[in-house]
VEXDREN-2710 file (C-alpha; in Angstrom, 1 decimal):
% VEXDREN-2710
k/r/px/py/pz
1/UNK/-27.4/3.0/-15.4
2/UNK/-25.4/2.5/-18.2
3/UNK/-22.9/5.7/-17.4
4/UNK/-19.4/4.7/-16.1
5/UNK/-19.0/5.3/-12.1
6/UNK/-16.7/8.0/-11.4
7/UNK/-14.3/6.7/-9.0
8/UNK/-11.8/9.2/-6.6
9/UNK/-9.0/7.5/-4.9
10/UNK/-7.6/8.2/-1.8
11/UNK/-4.2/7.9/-1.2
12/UNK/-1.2/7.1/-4.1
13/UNK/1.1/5.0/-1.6
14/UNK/0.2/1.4/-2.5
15/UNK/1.1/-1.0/-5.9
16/UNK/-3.5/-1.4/-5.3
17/UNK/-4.1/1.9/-7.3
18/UNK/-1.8/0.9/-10.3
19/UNK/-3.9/-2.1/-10.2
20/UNK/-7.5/-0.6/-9.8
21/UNK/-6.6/2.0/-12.4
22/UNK/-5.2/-0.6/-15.3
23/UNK/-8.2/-2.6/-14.2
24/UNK/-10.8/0.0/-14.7
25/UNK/-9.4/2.8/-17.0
26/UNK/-7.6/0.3/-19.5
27/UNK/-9.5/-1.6/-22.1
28/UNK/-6.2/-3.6/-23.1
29/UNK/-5.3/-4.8/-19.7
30/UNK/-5.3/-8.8/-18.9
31/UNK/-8.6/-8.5/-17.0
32/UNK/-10.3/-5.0/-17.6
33/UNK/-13.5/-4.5/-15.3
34/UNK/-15.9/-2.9/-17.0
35/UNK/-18.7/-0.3/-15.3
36/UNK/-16.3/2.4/-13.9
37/UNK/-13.5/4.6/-14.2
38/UNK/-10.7/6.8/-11.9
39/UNK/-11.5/10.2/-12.3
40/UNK/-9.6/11.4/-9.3
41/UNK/-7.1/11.4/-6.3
42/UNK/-5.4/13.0/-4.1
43/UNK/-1.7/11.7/-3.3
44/UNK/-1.2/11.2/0.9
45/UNK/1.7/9.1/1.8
46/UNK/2.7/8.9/5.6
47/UNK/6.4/10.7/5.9
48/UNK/7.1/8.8/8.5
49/UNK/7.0/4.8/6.5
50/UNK/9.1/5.0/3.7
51/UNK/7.2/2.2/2.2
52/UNK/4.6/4.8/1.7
53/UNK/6.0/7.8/0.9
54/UNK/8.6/6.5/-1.3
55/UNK/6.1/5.3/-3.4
56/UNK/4.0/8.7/-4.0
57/UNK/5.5/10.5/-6.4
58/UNK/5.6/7.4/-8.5
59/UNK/2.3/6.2/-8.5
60/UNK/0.8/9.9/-8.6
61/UNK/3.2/10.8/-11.9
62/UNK/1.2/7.0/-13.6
63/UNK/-1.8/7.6/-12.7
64/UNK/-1.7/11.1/-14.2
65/UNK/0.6/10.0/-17.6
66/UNK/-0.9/6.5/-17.9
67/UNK/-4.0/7.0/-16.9
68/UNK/-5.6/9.7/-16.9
69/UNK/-6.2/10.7/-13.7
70/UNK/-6.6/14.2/-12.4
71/UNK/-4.6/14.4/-9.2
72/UNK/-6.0/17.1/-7.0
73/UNK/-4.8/18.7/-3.6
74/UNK/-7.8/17.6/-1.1
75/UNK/-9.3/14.4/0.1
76/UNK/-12.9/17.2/-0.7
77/UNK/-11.7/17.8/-3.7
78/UNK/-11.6/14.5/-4.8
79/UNK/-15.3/13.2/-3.3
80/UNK/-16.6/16.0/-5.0
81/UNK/-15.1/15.1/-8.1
82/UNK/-16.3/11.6/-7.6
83/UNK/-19.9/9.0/-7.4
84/UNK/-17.7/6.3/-5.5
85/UNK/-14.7/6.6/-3.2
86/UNK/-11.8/3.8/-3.4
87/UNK/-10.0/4.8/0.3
88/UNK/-6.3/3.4/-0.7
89/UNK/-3.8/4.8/2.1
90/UNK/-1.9/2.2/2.8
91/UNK/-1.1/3.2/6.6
92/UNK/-3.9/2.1/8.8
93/UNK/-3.1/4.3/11.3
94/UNK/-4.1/7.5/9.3
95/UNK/-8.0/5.7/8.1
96/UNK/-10.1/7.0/10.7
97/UNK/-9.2/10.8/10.2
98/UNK/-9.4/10.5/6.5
99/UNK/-12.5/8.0/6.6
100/UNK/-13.8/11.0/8.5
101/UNK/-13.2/13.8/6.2
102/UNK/-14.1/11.6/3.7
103/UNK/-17.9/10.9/4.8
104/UNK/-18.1/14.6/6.1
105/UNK/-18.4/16.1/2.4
106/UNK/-19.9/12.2/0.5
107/UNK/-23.2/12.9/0.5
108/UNK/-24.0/9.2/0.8
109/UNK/-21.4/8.4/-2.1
110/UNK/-20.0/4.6/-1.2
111/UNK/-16.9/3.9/0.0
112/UNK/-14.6/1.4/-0.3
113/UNK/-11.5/0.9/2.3
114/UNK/-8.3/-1.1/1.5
115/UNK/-6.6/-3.2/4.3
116/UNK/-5.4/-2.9/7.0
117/UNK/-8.8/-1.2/7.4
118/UNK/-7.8/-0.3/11.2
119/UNK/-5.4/-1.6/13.5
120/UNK/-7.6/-1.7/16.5
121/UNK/-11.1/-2.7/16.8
122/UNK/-12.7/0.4/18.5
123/UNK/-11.2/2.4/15.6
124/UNK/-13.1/-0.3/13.4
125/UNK/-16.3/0.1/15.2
126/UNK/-15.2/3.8/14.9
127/UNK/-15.0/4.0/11.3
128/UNK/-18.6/1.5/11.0
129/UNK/-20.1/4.8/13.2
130/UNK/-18.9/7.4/11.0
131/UNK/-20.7/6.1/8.3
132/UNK/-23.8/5.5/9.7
133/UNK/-23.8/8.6/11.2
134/UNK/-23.3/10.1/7.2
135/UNK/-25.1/7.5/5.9
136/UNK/-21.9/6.3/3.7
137/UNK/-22.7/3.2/2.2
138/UNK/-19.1/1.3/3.6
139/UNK/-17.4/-2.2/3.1
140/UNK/-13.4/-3.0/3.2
141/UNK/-11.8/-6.5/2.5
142/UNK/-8.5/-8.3/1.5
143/UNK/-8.5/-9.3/-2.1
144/UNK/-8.3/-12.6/-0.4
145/UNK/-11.7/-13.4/0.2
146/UNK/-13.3/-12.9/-2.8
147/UNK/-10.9/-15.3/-4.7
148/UNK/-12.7/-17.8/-6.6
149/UNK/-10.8/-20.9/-5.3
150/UNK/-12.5/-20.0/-2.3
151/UNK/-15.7/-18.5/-3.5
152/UNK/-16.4/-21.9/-5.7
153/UNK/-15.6/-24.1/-1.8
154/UNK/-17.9/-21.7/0.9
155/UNK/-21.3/-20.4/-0.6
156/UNK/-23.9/-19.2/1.5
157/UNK/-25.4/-22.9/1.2
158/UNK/-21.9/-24.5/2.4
159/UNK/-20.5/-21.7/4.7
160/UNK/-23.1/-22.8/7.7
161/UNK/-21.6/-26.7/7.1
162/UNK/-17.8/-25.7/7.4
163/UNK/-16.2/-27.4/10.4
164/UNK/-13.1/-26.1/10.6
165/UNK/-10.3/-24.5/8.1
166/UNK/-7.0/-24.0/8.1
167/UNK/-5.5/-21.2/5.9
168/UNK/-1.1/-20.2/5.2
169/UNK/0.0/-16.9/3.6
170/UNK/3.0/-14.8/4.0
171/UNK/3.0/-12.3/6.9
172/UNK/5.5/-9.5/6.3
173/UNK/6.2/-7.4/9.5
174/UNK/6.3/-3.6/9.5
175/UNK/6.4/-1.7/12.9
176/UNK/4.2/0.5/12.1
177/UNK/1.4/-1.1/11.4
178/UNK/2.3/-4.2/14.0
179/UNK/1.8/-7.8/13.7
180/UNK/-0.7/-9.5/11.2
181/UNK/-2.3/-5.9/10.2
182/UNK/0.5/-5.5/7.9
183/UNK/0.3/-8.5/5.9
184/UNK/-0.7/-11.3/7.8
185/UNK/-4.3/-9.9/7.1
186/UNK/-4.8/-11.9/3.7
187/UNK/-4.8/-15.5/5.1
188/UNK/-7.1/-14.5/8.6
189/UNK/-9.5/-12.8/5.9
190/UNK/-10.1/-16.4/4.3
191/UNK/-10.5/-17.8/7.5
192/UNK/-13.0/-15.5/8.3
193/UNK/-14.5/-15.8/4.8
194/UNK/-14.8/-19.6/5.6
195/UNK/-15.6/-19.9/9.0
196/UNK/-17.7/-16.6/9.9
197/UNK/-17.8/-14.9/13.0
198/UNK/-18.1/-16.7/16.3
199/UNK/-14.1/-17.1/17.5
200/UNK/-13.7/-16.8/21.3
201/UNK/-9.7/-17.1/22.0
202/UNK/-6.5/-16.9/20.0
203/UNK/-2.9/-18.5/20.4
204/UNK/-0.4/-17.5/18.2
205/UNK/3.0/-20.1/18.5
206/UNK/5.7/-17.9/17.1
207/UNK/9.3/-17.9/16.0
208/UNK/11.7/-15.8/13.5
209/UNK/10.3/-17.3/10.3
210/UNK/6.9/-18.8/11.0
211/UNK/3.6/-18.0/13.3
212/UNK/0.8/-20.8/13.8
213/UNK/-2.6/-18.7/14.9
214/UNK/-4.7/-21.0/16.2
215/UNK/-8.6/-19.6/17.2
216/UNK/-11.4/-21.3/18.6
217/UNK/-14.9/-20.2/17.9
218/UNK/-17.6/-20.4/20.7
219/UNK/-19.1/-23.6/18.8
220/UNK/-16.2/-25.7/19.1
221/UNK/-15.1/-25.2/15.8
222/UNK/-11.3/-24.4/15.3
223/UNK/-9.4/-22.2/12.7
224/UNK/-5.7/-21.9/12.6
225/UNK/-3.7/-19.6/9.7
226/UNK/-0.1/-20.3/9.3
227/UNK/2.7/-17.3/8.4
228/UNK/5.6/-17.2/6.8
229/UNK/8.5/-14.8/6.0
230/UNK/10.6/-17.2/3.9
231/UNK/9.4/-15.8/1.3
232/UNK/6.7/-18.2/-0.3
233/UNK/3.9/-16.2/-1.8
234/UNK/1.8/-18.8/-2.0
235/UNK/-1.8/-19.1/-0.1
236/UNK/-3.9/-22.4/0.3
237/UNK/-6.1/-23.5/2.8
238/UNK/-8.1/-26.9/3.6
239/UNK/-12.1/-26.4/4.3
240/UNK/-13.2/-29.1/6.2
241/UNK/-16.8/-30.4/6.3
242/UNK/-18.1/-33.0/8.1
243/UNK/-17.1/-35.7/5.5
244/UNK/-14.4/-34.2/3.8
245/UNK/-11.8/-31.7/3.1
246/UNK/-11.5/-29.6/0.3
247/UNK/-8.0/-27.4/-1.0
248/UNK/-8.1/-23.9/-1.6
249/UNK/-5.3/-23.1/-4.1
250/UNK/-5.1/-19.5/-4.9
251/UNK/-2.1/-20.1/-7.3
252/UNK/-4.0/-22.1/-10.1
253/UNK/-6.9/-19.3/-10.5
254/UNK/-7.2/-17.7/-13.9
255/UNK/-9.0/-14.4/-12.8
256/UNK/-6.5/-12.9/-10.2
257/UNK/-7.6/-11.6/-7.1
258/UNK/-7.6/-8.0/-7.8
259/UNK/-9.9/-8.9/-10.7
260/UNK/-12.3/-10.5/-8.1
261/UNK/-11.9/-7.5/-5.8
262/UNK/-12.6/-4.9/-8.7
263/UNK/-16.0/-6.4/-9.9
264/UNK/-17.5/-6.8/-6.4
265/UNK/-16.5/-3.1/-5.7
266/UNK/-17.8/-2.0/-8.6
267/UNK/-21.2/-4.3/-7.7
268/UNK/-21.2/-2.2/-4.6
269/UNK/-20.7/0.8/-5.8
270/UNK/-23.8/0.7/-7.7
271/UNK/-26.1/-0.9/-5.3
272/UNK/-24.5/0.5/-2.1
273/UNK/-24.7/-3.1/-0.5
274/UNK/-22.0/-4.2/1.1
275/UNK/-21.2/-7.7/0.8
276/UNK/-19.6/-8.2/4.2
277/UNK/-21.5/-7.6/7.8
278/UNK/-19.6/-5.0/9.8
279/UNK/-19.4/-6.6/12.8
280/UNK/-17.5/-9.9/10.7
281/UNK/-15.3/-6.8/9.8
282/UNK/-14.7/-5.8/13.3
283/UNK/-14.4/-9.1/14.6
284/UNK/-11.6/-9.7/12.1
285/UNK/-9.4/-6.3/13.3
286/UNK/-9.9/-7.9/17.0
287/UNK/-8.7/-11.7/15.9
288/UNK/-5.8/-9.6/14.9
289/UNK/-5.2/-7.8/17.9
290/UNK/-5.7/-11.0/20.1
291/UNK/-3.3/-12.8/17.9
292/UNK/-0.7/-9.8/18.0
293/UNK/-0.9/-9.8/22.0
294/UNK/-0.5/-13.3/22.4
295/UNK/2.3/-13.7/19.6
296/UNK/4.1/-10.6/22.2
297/UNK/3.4/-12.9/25.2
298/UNK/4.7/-16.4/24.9
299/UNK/1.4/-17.8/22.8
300/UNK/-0.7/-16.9/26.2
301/UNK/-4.3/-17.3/25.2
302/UNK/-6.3/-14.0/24.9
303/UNK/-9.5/-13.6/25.0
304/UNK/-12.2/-11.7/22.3
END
């Protein structure tokens, strides 16, 4: 109990495995997490998203100088090398084969996904299968949600009294991964962290600079996330109950979001729970594609 995990990442294409690796396998960093260590990985990169591939070499040559990471030539390699998986790739479009591979050869080891976790939600429900099917202990989130200006607001006592929310983040676009997958992802996880599953339709209101996705949940209940791409950075939200409102400020926190990711994964890598119900998770990748189709069609409503 008292050995370090062995973690193996998947995929060197994202700024998230610099992070995870100072966090874990660097006792000076600002916020080491203690309880587990990279071990592994295996580099990927999609050729065809230079936002990926650009970044391999880079990230592959620090984990392997600064870090000590062995860097090995198969996604098997690397779960055989590891107790706990850290799936990285930061294309959602190539999750589902490597998910695949990856539970093929775990052996039950836990795995933890980075977003966008799938860009449709029968490749979500997909992914969910897989793992039963192997038995692969599975959870994926946004850093997002596990903030502690939001985890201090909804608890399991308050989240059942939350009336409504209202969250606003940046929401990059990148073709290839369309819509809100790509970055708008972070805000609609911490509506979904506040308001739980339950959302029937989605508008999105939608202009060069700015989206407004507004969702309604079967109990009346409404949620809206607000995007940007003038480049503030910033995410807040309002919680409201039924007698006030409380601010979410993600700016003023102390222990930064990847901090708060990197002890719950590590917490799940040793119990295998996952924190989050899959079908909250799947629920979330369909907001998403009910917000994408109705920001492409003139704020129509569209259905879940």
């Amino acid at each position: 109990m008292n050995k370090d995990i062995k973690i193996g990442i998947i995929g060197l294409d994202t700024s998230h495995v610099i992070v995870f690796s100072d966090a874990f396998n660097n006792p000076a960093a600002k916020s080491p997490v203690a309880g587990a260590k990279v071990v592994a990985a295996w580099p990927g990169g999609s050729h065809d998203l230079e936002s990926s591939i650009g970044r391999v070499a880079g990230y592959t040559k620090d984990l392997k100088e600064k870090f000590g990471v062995q860097i090995l030539d198969s996604i098997e390699a690397v779960v055989a090398a590891s107790d706990a998986i850290l799936h990285t790739s930061l294309d959602g479009r190539v999750h589902f084969e490597q998910f695949q591979r990856i539970a093929a050869c775990a052996n039950g080891k836990p795995v933890f996904v980075d977003k966008p976790f799938a860009l449709r939600a029968i490749d979500a429900r997909g992914i969910f299968n897989v793992a039963k099917k192997f038995n692969v202990p599975l959870f994926t989130s946004s850093s997002l949600r596990f903030t502690g200006a939001i985890t201090r607001v909804v608890t399991p006592a308050t989240r059942p009294l939350v009336k409504g929310a209202q969250f606003q983040g940046p929401a990059a676009l990148e073709p290839t991964n369309p819509g809100f997958f790509w970055y708008g992802i972070h805000p609609i996880e911490m509506l979904y962290t506040t308001m739980g599953r339950g959302c029937r339709s989605v508008r999105c209101v939608s202009n060069d600079s700015f989206d407004l996705i507004t969702g309604v949940w079967a109990d009346g209940r409404i949620g809206s996330v607000h995007c940007n791409r003038t480049g503030n950075y910033e995410y807040h939200g309002l919680v409201h109950f039924e007698k006030n409102s409380v601010h979410i400020n993600g700016q003023t926190e102390e222990k930064g979001f990847f901090t708060c990711l990197a002890e719950t994964v590590v917490e799940f890598f040793r119990t295998g729970q996952a924190p989050i119900d899959p079908e909250e998770t799947i629920e979330l990748i369909r907001f998403i594609e009910c917000a994408n189709e109705s920001r492409a069609n003139d704020a129509r409503e569209v259905l879940l």
